[in-house]
C-alpha positions, 0 to 999 in steps of 0.5 A: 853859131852866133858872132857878136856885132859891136860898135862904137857909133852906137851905144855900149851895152851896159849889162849882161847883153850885145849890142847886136847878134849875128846867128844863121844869116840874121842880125838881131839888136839889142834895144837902142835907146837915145843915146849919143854914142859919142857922148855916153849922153842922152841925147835932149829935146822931145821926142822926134829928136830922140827918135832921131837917134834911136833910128840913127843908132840902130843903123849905126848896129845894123851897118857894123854888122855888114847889112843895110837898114834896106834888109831889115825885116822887123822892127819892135818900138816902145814907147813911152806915150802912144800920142807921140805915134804919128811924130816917131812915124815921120822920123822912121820912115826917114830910115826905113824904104818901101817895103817896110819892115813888119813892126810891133809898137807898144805903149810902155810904163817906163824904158831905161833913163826914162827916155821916151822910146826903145827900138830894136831890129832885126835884119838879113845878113 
């Protein structure tokens, strides 16, 4: 069985898809882009300020769901420009605590809004 999550702190889906799934004791999110939920707005500045609210985002999911950013066990990030690895590092280990989850991050072409990255989780119930 699955349980769709939704929530408005973080950003509403705009398509064909939940802002997070709840299936066999596992959350799974949809990618979070920065986007002030309040808003509708993508949020300005460089990088490190959206970072800031893709993380704050996916908490925001993570938390509606009934878990805890401590009980995600993957995340995957892209990215717009891999330079930009080491400033999206020091917002995430904001976020997360030892020991930190397993995570894939990729250099894309292009993420929505042309927005400088996209992450997206999955966690324990």
């Amino acid at each position: 069985m699955k349980t769709e999550i939704s929530t408005k702190n973080a950003p509403a889906a705009i398509g064909p898809y939940s802002q997070a799934i709840e299936a066999n004791g596992m959350v799974y999110t949809s990618g979070m882009i920065p986007i002030d939920p309040q808003t509708g707005e993508l949020v300005t500045g460089g990088v490190e300020q959206q970072a800031e609210q893709v993380f704050s985002n996916l908490r925001a999911l993570i938390e509606a769901s009934g878990s805890s950013m401590d009980k995600v066990v993957k995340t995957v990030v892209f990215i717009k420009n891999m330079d930009d690895f080491g400033k999206i590092n020091a917002i995430y280990e904001k976020y997360f605590t030892e020991p930190y989850p397993a995570r894939s991050c990729v250099e894309v072409a292009r993420l929505p809004k042309d927005v400088a990255l996209e992450a997206e989780a999955v966690a324990l119930k």
